[in-house]
C-alpha positions, 0 to 999 in steps of 0.5 A: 495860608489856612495855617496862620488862620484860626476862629474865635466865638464868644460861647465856643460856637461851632465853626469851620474853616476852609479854603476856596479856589475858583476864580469868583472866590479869590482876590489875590493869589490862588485861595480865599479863606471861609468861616462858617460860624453858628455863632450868635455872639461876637465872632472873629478870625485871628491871623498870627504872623509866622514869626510870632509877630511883624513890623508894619510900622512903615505902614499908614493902612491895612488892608483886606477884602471882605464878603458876608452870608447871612440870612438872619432876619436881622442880619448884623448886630452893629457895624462891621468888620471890626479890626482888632490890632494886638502887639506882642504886649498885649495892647490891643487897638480896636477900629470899628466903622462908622457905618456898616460896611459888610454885605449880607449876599455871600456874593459880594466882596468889599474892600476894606482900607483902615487908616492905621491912625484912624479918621472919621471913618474909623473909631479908635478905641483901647490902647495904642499898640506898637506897630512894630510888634503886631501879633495877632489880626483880628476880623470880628462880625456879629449877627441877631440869632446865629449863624453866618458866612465869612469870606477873607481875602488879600490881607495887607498893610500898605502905603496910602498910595499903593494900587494893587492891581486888579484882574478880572476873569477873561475881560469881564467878556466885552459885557461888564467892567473890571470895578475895584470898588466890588473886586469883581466884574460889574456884569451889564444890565443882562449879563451875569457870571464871574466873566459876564459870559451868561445872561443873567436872571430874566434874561435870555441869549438872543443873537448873540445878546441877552436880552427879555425873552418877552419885550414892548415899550410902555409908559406905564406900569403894570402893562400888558408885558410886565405887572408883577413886582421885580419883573426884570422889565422894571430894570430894563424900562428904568427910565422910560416909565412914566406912571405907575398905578400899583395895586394895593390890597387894603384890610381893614380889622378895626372893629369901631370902624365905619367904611366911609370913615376908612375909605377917607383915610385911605383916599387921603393917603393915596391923595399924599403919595399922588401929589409927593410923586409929583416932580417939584410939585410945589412950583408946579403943581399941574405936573402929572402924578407919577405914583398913582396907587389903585385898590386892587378891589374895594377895602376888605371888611375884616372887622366883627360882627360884619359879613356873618361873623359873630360879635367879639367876646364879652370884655373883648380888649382890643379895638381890632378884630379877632381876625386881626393876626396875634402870634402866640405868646409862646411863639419867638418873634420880633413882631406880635403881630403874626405876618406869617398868617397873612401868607397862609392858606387858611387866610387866603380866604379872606382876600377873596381871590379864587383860583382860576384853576381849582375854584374850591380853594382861593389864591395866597398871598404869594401867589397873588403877588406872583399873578401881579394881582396886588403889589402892596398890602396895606393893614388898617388897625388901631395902633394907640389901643393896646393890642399886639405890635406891628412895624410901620412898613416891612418889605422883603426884596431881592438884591441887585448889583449896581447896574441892575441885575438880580443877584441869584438867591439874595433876599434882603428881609430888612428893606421896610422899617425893621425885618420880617420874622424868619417864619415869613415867607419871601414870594420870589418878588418884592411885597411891602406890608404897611400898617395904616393906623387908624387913630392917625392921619394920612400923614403917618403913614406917608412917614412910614413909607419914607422910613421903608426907603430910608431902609431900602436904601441903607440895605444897599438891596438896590445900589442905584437906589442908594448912590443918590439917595444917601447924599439926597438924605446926607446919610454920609456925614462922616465921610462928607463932614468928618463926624462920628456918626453916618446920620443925625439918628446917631447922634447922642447928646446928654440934653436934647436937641444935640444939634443947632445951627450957629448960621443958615450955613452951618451946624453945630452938634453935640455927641457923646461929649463932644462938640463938632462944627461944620461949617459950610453946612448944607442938609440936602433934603434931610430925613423922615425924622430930621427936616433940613433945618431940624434940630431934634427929631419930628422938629417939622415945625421949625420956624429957623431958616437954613440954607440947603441945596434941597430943591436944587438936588441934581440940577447943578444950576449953582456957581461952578456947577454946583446945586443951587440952594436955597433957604427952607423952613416950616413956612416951605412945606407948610402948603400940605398941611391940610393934606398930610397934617400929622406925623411930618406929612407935610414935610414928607410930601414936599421931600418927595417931591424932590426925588428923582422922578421921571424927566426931572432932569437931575444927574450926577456931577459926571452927567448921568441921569439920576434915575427916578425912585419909583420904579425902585419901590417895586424892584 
């Protein structure tokens, strides 16, 4: 097999090709193939034919399973794999999805069908070739910085209808199910290994059974069993939490700043969150507030001048404090503002927190996370004066299989809007790191938060997450409506707004040329950026009504079963206005509010519960 293999990286980078043996690294046969790259530019593995060329022309589909390892910040450049076909001409035909479709873990394999005449799903671009005669298989991958894992297994060309078998090891044990959409075992909630024969992290052998080695039941979270974020409980407890009361740590380093100016805007924040977690609050606005945000101690006062620091320097130019963490100008990052100094030992002094076990120095940020002493960090700054950038919201989060388990060793650093530099720390737990600006209203950051799930989700970092999130959001337009692109952030058009709505059930979008109808039409619950009925971004606004399933989500209360609809426009968010005025807020909090919450009652077609995304925040 190894022989038919070979590499390719733009900028000769070094790679290592392999084979691998054991059971949980094969999908047909007895080998799988590996590529370990330094790559930081395009890279792919080439199959060559034994004889110079094949005829698959009796094909509709090729065929393969796929896993990635990468550990960069921002892992892929693009969407991938992309399949390149050449014939022995030297036509070559390129297939690149419309969505990404390679993991990051190393541990997961996907299985990859392309449509050898292409679909929504798959763009076609280069010369047709001549099935006939393909000479050369090629799978591309390429990631930001360098450096990456390929695993390749069970290449193919097949009929549209053939079903290979899959074999998973031993049964999966009684304790998981063979699921040929991971080509593996999908081990239950405390089972893990390749058989689903070991208890999986978190999870000890008890009579038989994994079960928390420590165990209750409460309503609440944190509680005196589980009050660290990622805490194996939150998967087990799932459906029974009702309220969560996480910790926040809140700094404040804007210099112009007043305490009572600050402790408003973050009143009104917590205020938003409160009345967004409220199930169809809108209808009922008595229902309990399921996150319920708690200062973990009174704001921290970090400006100049206060608690016996000295004022800024002549010509100071910035709004936010010389403590306010600048990275170097000669120091690489993606960000300039210095996340890596807020997990410092130095900086800890600034939380306040000392150590119970050696009062002479002062607890981290990681360990505070790990005490479950604060559960978010929130940075207040000034963000419209010049100063050094920051992301709206990072989170660095553990990665978890469908059924809940923490997959070992896989961390996702692009759970919040964009990725920690390589020099943050990850702490064992998920931690979220806002930035509330100041300038602005509690509304931003509301838009933030909404963004950060937008990435969580898209990650896959937590698949049950993404399973009802990405119809909720209709980050499936291709798959869904057949168009070129998976979300209206992709759309493209050379005079904005690309997109209209001909009818209240159908909508028209213009991209990179070509116009597209889709007709029925119905937006879900939208995006951040994209209301149901937007037509462009931050279109919040918008006085035309559409018709959309939003607030009828998972509750099949329509003919036939289906979710019940319903016309929305800005007259439909409009009552949170005076509570999140800037930025979408209103619209935020009314989105949601049309979440899965806890006992909203809202499934799936095939009658399970949607499970309510609060918990997941802190996974």
């Amino acid at each position: 097999m190894l022989a038919r293999w070979s590499a390719w990286a733009e900028g000769n980078a070094t790679t290592n090709l392999s084979t691998l043996g054991q059971p949980e690294d094969v999908i047909r046969g007895n080998t799988s193939l590996r590529a370990v790259t330094q790559a930081p530019f395009d890279f792919a593995l080439r199959y060559s034919p034994p004889s110079g060329s094949m005829d698959v022309s009796s094909a509709a589909q090729i065929r393969f399973a796929i896993r990635g390892l990468n550990t960069t910040p921002y892992g892929w450049q693009g969407n991938f794999p992309v399949v390149v076909l050449q014939d022995s001409s030297g036509k070559r035909r390129t297939f690149t999805p419309s969505r990404q479709l390679l993991g990051r873990d190393g541990s997961t394999w996907v299985p990859i069908s392309i449509p050898l005449a292409g679909d929504s799903t798959w763009a076609l671009s280069g010369n047709p070739v001549d099935l006939s005669t393909i000479s050369l298989v090629e799978i591309h991958a390429d990631t930001w910085d360098s450096g990456f894992t390929l695993d390749v297994d069970a290449l193919s060309f097949e009929q549209a209808q053939t079903v290979c078998a899959l074999q998973c090891p031993n049964a999966c044990s009684g304790h998981g199910t063979c699921d040929a959409s991971i080509l593996a075992c999908e081990c239950n909630l405390g089972y893990g290994g390749s058989a689903c024969s070991t208890c999986a992290p978190g999870f000890v052998s008890q009579n038989g059974s994994c079960v928390l080695p420590n165990d209750a039941n409460h309503s609440e979270w944190p509680n005196a069993t589980s009050k660290a974020n990622s805490d194996t409980w939150l998967m087990v407890h799932h459906a029974q939490i009702q309220t969560f009361k996480p910790k926040v740590l809140a700094l404040n380093f804007v210099n112009k700043s007043n305490p009572t100016q600050i402790s408003q805007l973050i009143s009104q924040l917590i205020s938003a969150f409160a009345e967004g977690s409220k199930v169809q609050g809108i209808k009922n606005p008595s229902a309990p507030a399921q996150l319920q945000y708690q200062l973990a101690k009174p704001i921290l006062d970090l400006r100049d001048g206060v608690n016996g620091r000295p004022a800024p320097p002549a010509n100071y130019p910035y709004e936010n404090s010389t403590l306010f963490p600048r990275r170097p100008a000669n120091e690489s990052g993606s960000w300039s503002f210095d996340y890596a100094t807020l997990f410092e030992q130095g900086f800890a002094q600034y939380y306040g927190y000392t150590d119970p076990a050696n009062p002479s120095r002062y607890l981290t940020l990681c360990e505070l996370v790990d005490r479950g002493d604060i559960h978010e960090l929130w940075v207040i700054g000034s963000g419209d004066v010049p100063d050094v950038s920051a992301a709206e919201v990072l989170e660095s989060k553990p990665r978890y299989t469908r059924t809940g388990n923490r997959i070992p060793n896989a961390v996702e650093r692009c759970a919040g809007n964009g990725c920690f530099d390589s020099d943050v720390p990850f702490c064992g737990r998920s931690l979220r790191v806002g930035f509330v600006n100041y300038n602005r209203g509690p509304g931003c950051y509301v838009h933030s938060e909404g963004h950060g799930l937008e990435w969580t989700s898209n990650s896959h970092a937590v698949p049950a997450l993404t399973e009802w999130f990405t119809p909720f959001t209709r980050f499936d337009l291709d798959t869904r409506y057949g168009l070129p692109f998976s979300e209206w952030y992709g759309m493209s058009c050379a005079t904005e707004p690309c997109l209209s709505f001909p009818s209240a059930t159908s909508a028209r979008v213009v991209h990179q040329g070509s116009t597209y109808n889709v007709n029925p039409y119905d937006a879900a619950c939208g995006s951040v950026h994209f209301p149901p009925n937007g037509t462009q971004h931050y279109d919040y606004a918008n006085a035309t009504s559409v018709r959309t399933s939003c607030t009828g989500f998972g509750r099949h209360q329509g003919s036939g079963g289906t979710d019940a609809t319903g016309l929305v426009n800005k007259d439909t968010w409009a009552p949170y206005l005076s509570l999140a005025p800037d930025c979408g807020g209103e619209f935020l909090v009314w989105w949601f509010q049309n979440m899965p919450g806890y006992n909203s009652g809202q499934t799936y077609s095939d009658g399970r519960p949607m499970p309510s995304v609060w918990p997941f925040l802190f996974y």
